[in-house]
C-alpha positions as CSV (number, residue, x, y, z in Angstrom):
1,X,16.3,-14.4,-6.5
2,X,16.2,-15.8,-3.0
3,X,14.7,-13.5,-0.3
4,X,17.3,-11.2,2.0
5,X,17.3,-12.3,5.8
6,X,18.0,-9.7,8.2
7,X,18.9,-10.5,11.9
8,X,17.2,-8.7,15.1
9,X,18.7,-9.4,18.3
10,X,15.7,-10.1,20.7
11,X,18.1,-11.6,23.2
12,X,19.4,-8.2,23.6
13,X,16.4,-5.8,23.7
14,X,16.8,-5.4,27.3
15,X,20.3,-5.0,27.7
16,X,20.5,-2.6,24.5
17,X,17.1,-0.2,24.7
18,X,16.3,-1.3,28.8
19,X,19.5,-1.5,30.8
20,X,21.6,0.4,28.5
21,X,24.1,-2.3,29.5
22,X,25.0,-3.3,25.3
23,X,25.5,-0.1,22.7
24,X,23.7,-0.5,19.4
25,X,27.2,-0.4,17.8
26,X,28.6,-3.9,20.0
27,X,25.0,-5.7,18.7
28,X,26.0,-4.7,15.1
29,X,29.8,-5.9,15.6
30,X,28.5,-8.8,17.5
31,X,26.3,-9.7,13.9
32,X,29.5,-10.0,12.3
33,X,29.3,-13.9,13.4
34,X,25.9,-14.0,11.7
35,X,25.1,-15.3,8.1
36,X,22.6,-12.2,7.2
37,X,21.9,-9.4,4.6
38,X,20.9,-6.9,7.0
39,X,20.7,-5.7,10.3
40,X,16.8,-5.0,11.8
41,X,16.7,-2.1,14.2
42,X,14.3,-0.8,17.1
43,X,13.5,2.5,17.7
44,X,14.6,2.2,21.5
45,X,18.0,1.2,20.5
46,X,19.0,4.9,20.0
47,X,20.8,7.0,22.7
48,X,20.1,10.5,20.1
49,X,18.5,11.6,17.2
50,X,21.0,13.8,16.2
51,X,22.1,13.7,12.7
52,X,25.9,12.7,13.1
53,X,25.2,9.8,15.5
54,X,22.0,8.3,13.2
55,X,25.1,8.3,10.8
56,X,27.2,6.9,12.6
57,X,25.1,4.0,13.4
58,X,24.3,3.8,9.5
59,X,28.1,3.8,8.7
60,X,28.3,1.2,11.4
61,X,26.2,-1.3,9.6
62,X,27.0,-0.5,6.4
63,X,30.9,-1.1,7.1
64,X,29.5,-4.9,7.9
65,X,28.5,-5.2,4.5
66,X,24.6,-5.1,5.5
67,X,21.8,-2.5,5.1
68,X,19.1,-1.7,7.7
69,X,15.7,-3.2,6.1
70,X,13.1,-2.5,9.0
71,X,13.3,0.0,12.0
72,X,10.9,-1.5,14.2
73,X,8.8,1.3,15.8
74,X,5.8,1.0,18.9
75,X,3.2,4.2,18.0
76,X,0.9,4.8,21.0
77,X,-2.0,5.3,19.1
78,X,-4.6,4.1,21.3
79,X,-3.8,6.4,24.1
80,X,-7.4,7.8,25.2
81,X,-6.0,11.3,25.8
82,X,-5.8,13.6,21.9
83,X,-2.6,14.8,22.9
84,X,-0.5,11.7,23.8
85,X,-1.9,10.6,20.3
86,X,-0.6,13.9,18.9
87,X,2.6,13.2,20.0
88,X,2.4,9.5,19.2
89,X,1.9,10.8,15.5
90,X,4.5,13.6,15.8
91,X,7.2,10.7,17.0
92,X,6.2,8.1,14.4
93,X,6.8,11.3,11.9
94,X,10.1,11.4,13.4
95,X,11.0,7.9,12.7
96,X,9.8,7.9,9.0
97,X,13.0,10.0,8.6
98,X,15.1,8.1,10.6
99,X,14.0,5.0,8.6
100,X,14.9,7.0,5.5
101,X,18.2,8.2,6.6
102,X,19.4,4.9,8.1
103,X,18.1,2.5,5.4
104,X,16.7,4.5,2.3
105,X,13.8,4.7,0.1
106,X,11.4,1.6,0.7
107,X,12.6,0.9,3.7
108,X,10.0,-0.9,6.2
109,X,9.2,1.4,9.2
110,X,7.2,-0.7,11.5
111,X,4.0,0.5,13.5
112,X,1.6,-1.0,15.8
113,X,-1.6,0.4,16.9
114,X,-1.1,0.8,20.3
115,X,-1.7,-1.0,23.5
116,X,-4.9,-2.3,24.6
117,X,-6.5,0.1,27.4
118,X,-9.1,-1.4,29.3
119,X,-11.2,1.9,28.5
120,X,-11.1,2.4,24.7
121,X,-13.9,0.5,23.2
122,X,-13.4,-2.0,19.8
123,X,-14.6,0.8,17.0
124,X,-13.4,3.8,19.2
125,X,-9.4,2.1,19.0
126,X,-10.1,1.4,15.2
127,X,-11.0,5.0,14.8
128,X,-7.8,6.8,16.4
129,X,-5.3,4.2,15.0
130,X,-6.8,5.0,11.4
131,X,-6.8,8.3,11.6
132,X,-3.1,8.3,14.0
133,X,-1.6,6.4,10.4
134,X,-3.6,8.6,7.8
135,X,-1.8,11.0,9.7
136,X,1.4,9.7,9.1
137,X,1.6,8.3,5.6
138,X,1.8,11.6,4.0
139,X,5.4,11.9,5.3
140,X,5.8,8.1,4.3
141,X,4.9,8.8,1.1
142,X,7.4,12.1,0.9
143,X,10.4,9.8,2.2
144,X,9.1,6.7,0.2
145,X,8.8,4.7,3.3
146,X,6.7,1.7,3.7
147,X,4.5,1.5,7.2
148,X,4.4,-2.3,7.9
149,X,1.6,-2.6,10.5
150,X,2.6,-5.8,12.1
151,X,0.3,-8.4,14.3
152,X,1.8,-8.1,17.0
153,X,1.6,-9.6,20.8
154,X,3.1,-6.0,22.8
155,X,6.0,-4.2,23.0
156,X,8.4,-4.9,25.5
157,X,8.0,-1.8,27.6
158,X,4.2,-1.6,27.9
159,X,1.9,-2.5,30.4
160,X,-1.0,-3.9,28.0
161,X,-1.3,-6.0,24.9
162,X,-1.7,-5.1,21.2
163,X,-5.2,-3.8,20.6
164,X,-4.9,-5.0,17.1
165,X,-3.4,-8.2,18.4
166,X,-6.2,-10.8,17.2
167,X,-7.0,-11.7,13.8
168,X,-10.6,-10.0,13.6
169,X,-9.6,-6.5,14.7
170,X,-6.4,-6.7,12.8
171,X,-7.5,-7.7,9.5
172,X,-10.2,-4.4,10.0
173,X,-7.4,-2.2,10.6
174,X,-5.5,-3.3,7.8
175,X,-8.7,-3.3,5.3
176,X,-9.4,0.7,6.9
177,X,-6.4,1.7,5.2
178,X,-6.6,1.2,1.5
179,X,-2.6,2.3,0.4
180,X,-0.8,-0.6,-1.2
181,X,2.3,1.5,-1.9
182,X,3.5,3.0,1.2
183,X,1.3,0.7,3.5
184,X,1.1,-3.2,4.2
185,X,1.6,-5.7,6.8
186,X,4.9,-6.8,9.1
187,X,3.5,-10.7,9.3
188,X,4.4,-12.3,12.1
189,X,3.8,-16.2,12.3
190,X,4.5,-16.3,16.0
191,X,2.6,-13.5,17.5
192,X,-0.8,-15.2,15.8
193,X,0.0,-18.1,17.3
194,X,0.6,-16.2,21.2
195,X,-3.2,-15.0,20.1
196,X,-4.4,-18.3,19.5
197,X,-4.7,-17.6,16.3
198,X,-4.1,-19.8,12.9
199,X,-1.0,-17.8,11.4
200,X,-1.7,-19.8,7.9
201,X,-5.5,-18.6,7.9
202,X,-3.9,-15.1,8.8
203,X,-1.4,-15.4,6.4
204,X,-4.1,-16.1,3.2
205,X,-6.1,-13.3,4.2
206,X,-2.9,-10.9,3.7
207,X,-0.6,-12.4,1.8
208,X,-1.0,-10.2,-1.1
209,X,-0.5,-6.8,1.5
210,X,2.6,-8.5,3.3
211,X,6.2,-6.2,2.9
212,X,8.0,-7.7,5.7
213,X,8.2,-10.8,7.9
214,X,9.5,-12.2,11.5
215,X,10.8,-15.5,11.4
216,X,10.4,-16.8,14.7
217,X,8.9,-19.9,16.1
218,X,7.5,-20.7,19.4
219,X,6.7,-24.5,20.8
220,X,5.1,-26.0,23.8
221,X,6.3,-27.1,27.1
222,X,5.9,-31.0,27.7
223,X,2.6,-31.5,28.8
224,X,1.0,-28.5,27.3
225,X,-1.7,-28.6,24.1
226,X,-3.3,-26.0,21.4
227,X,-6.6,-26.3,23.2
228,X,-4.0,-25.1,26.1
229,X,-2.8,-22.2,24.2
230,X,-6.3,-21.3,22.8
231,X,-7.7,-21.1,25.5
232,X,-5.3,-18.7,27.3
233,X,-5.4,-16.5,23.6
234,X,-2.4,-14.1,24.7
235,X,-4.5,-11.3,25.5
236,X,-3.5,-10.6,29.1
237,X,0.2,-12.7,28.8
238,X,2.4,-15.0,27.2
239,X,1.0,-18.5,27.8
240,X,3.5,-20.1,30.6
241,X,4.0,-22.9,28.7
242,X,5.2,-21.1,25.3
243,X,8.5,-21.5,24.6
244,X,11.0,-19.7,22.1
245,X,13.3,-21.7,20.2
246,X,15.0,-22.6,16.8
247,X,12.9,-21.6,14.0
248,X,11.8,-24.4,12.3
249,X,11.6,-26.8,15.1
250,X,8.4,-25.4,16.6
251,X,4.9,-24.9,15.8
252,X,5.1,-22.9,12.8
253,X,4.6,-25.0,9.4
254,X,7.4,-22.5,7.2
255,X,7.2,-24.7,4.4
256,X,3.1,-23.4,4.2
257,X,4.1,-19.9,5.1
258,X,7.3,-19.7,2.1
259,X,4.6,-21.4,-0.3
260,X,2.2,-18.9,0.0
261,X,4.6,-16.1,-0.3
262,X,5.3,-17.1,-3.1
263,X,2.4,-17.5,-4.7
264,X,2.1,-14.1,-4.1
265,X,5.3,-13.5,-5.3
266,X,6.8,-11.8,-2.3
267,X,9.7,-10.1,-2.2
268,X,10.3,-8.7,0.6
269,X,12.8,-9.3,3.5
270,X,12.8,-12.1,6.2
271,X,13.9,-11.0,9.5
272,X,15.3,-13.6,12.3
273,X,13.7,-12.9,15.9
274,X,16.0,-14.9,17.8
275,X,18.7,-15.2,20.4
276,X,17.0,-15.6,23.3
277,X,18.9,-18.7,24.4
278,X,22.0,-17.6,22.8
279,X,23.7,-16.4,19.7
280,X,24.1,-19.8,18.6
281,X,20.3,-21.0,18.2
282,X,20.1,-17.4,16.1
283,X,23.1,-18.7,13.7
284,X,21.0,-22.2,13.8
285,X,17.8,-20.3,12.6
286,X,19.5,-18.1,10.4
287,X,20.9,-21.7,8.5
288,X,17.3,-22.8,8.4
289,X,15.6,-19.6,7.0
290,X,18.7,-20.2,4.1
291,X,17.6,-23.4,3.4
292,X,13.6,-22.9,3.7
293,X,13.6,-19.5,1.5
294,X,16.2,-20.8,-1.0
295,X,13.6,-23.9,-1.5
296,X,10.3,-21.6,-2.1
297,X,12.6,-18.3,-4.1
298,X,15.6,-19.9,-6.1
């Protein structure tokens, strides 16, 4: 079976959970246009909690004829003081059941570990975010969701990078936390390339833990190298001379990344993080994930 491709509308992360200048609901009529299975969603595009409206944005996407595979979530877990950890946990909690009730059971809810204060030592990070999502998966495993821990760059709205960000300290969070059924990895190509990091090397060492996946891509400004991008590894910014474009037309080698998956026999969904210079590059990107997937997953 060829693999489902959702669509997440990274152009409009600002507007819709920033600015409050888009509603979740115009996004998901927006999508209409796009050639997708489902509709990825972010924890910050939510103006309530309340029963009736989570309903009424699942209703919404459902009368679009897609499902919601992945509610992407950013769990402070990293935060040197117990309690905002405590509440970190209690929130994540919270949106377990939200990924249940919007998309239902084994349904990705993404978590991070947290942002990188300059305070919190290497082991003393690994140790809160191991015991922040020991603290969570119980309620996972109640609602039958999946916690995708993706390698991320940051989220939006913090201040600091991923703590887990490169390879070393991510792979030793993901082999802290030995659940296969209700825990994996969100694999992002992209962000281990921001971290000056080989996504393909990343990519072997947990292809057989990966339940979800970003398809962007990201390519350098004329005049800039890998050494370039190495150097500056992501860990304070986005290297200046990092583009975003048309997946498949940048530095990421998709036709490696497909291949491995599925050697591994992946099954998963493929979400599109695109947009950011306009709804027709995502539609572009969207045509080459059909074509790309379809090849590796007839």
């Amino acid at each position: 079976m060829p693999l489902r491709i959702s669509a997440f509308p990274k152009c409009y992360l600002e507007a819709i959970a920033g600015e409050r200048s888009m509603t979740v609901f115009e996004w998901i009529e927006m999508a209409k246009a796009l050639d997708c299975d489902g509709l990825e969603m972010y924890e910050g595009f939510f103006t309530s909690l309340e029963p009736g409206y989570l309903d009424s944005v699942g209703d919404a996407i459902r009368a679009t004829g897609r499902v919601m595979p992945m509610l992407c979530c950013s769990p402070d877990f990293t935060n040197p003081d117990a309690d905002a950890r405590k509440r970190a946990i209690d929130k994540e909690v919270e949106m377990v059941r939200v990924t249940r009730r919007l998309g239902g059971p084994r349904t990705v809810c993404r978590v991070l570990s947290g942002p990188r204060y300059p305070d919190v030592a290497r082991e003393q990070g690994l140790g809160w975010v191991v015991e922040c999502i020991n603290a969570v998966l119980p309620v996972a495993r109640e609602c039958d969701v999946i916690l995708g821990l993706e390698n991320h760059y940051k989220d939006g709205f913090w201040k600091y990078p991923e703590f887990a960000q490169k390879k070393d300290v991510f792979l030793d969070l993901v082999n802290a936390i030995p659940d296969r059924t209700h825990f994996g990895v969100q694999y992002d190509p992209s962000n281990a390339v921001v971290a000056g990091d080989d996504p393909i090397e990343l990519l072997r060492a947990v292809a057989d833990r990966v339940v979800s996946m970003h398809a962007s891509d990201r390519y350098l400004a004329d005049g800039a190298t890998l050494d370039d991008l190495r150097a500056a590894d992501g860990s304070i910014g986005y290297f200046d001379k990092l583009r975003h474009g048309v997946t498949g037309k940048g530095l990421n080698d998709f036709d490696a990344i497909f291949r491995i998956l599925a050697e591994h026999n992946y099954r998963g969904w493929v979400s599109i993080e695109d947009g950011m210079n306009g709804m027709g590059e995502m539609a572009e990107s969207l045509a080459f994930l059909r074509n790309v997937t379809a090849k590796y997953f007839p």
